[in-house]
C-alpha positions, 0 to 999 in steps of 0.5 A: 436742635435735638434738645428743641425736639426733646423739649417739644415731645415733653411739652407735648406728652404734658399736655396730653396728661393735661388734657387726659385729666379729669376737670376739677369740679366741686366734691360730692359728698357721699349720701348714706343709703336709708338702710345705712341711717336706719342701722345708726338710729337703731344703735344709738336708740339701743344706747339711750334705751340701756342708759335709761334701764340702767337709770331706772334699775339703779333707781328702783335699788335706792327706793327698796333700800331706802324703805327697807331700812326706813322699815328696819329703822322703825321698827328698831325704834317701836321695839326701843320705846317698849324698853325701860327708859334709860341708856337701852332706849336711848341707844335703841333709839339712836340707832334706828336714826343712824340706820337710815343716815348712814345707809348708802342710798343716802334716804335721809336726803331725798325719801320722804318717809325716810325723813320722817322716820328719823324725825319721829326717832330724834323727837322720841329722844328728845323726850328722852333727854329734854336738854338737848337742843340738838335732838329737838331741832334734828326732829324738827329739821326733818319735820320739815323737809318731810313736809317739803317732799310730801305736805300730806302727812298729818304727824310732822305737822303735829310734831312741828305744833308740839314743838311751836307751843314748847317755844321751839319755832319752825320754818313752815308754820306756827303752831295753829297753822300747823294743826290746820294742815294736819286735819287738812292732810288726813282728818282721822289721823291715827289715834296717837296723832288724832289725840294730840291735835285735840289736846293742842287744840283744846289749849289753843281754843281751836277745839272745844268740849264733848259737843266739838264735831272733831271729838264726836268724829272720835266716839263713831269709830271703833276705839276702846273706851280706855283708849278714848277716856286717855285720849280726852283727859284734858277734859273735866271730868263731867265732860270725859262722861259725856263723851264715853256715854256718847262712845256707847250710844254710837256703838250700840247703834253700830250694831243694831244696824250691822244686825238689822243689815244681817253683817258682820259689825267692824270692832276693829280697834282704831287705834 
C-alpha cells in the first residue's frame, strides 16, 4: 500500500517534469546581424587585398631585377667586345650571360629582354669560337623564346636568318621568312641590324642595288657617310657612289629645308 502511493507520487512528479518540458521542435538556426556580415567580408577582403599587394610587391622585385642585371649583363657584354679578341673577350663575354642565368629572379625563363640579352651574348661567342655548336644553338634557342614572349623586336629575327643562311635552322622560320618579320617588326631598325637585313637580303635576291627603296630609306636619315659606304659593301663599287651621292643630295636638302623653316637640322648620327 505505502509503495503504491510512493510509486504513484513519483509517477506523478514525472509527469509533472514531463508536462513543464518544452516540446521538442525544429532548431533554429542563429541568423548573423548584417553588421556581424560586414565585419567577416571586410577581414576576408583585407586578406585577399594583402596577398594581392603582396603578389604585385614580389613581382614588381623580379622585374627591376630582371632588367638591372639584364642592363648589367649588357653592358659587360659591350664593354667585352671593345677588347682584343681572345680569353678577355671571351670570359667577359660569358659572364655577362651567366650574370642574368644565375640571377635569382630567374629572368632567362620569363624576361623577354633578358632572353634576348643572353641570346645576343651566346652569338657574339659563337663568332668568337665558330666550332662550337653549343654557343650557336644557345643563341638561337634564346632567339626564339625572345620572339615567343615579344615577336616584335627586329634583331632576334635577324640573328635567326643569319644563323638560317650559315645551315643552322630554327624552329620559327627560315631565312626569308625571318627577315620579313624583322622589316615588319620595326623598319628602321638600329644601323647595326638595318645593315645586316640588307646584306641578307641582297644575298637572298630580296633587296636590290642603289635604287632599292629599303637602301634610299638609309640615305634620309642622318648616318655618316663611312658608316653607310661600310653598311652597302656588298654593292659594286659604282653603285657604293650612287648611293653616297644620293646620301648628299638628301642631306643637302635636309638643310636647306631646316634653313628655309629658321630650325635647327637633326644631324644626330643614326647609328
Amino acid at each position: 500500500m505505502t509503495s503504491s502511493r510512493k510509486h504513484s507520487a513519483h509517477a506523478s512528479s514525472n509527469e509533472n517534469d514531463i508536462l513543464r518540458a518544452r516540446p521538442a521542435g525544429p532548431r533554429r538556426r542563429r541568423v548573423q546581424s548584417p553588421t556581424a556580415l560586414a565585419g567577416v567580408y571586410a577581414r576576408i577582403l583585407r586578406a585577399v587585398f594583402c596577398v594581392a599587394a603582396l603578389g604585385m610587391a614580389v613581382g614588381g622585385v623580379m622585374v627591376f631585377e630582371a632588367a638591372h642585371s639584364t642592363n648589367t649583363a649588357l653592358a659587360a657584354a659591350l664593354r667585352a667586345l671593345t677588347q682584343d679578341e681572345g680569353p678577355a673577350r671571351t670570359s667577359a663575354l660569358l659572364l655577362a650571360a651567366n650574370t642574368i642565368e644565375s640571377n635569382w629572379a630567374q629572368p632567362a625563363a620569363w624576361h623577354a629582354g633578358a632572353q634576348e640579352a643572353v641570346s645576343w651574348s651566346y652569338a657574339a661567342l659563337a663568332a668568337q669560337m665558330p666550332d662550337n655548336t653549343d654557343f650557336r644553338n644557345r643563341a638561337i634557342l634564346n632567339a626564339e623564346r625572345t620572339l615567343s614572349r615579344a615577336p616584335i623586336q627586329p634583331a632576334p629575327w635577324a640573328r635567326l636568318a643569319a644563323y638560317d643562311l650559315t645551315g643552322e635552322p630554327n624552329g620559327l622560320c627560315a631565312a626569308d621568312d625571318c627577315l620579313a618579320y624583322s622589316w615588319r617588326a620595326v623598319e628602321m631598325a638600329p644601323l647595326a641590324t638595318y645593315c645586316a637585313r640588307l646584306q641578307m637580303g641582297h644575298q637572298l635576291g630580296l633587296v636590290g642595288g642603289a635604287d632599292d627603296p629599303r637602301l634610299l630609306a638609309l640615305t634620309r636619315v642622318p648616318v655618316t657617310p663611312e658608316a653607310l659606304r661600310a653598311c652597302v659593301d656588298y654593292l659594286p663599287a659604282d653603285a657604293v657612289y650612287q648611293v653616297l651621292l644620293i646620301q648628299q643630295w638628301q642631306s643637302s636638302e635636309r638643310l636647306r629645308i631646316a634653313h628655309e623653316a629658321g630650325i635647327s637640322p637633326y644631324t644626330r648620327p643614326y647609328e
